[in-house]
N, C-alpha and C positions, 0 to 999 in steps of 0.2 A: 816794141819789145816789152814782153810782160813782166812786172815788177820781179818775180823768183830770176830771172834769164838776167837781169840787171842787178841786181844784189850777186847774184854768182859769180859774174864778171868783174862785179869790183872788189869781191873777195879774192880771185885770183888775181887782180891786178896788186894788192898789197902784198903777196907772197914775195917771199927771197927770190932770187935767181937759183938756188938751190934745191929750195919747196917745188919750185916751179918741175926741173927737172925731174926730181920724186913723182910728182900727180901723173906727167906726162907717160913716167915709163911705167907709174902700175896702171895706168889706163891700157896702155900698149898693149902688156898681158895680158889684160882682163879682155880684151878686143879678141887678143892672138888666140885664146882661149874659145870665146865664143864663135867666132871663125872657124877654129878648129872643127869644133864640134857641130855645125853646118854642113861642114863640107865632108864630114864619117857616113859615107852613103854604104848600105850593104848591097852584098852581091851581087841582087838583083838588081839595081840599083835607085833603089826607092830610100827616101832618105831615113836613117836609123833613130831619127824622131820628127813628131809633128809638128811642122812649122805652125 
């Protein structure tokens, strides 16, 4: 594991149980978000930006 991917993890491992659920659900959105906006195919159905 690369040092950035190990310092991250043990920054999130000091977080509250509280912090915790925060990070988790603005990721959710940030996710639900970019999902979204993948799967906005037009008409014809070519997708409505370049992958």
């Amino acid at each position: 594991m690369n040092r950035s991917k190990e310092f991250e993890r043990q920054r999130i491992e000091r977080l509250s149980i509280e912090e915790r659920i925060r990070l988790a659900l603005s990721l959710k959105e940030r996710f639900a978000g970019i999902l979204q906006s993948t799967r906005a195919d037009d008409h014809d159905g070519t997708p409505a930006r370049p992958t």
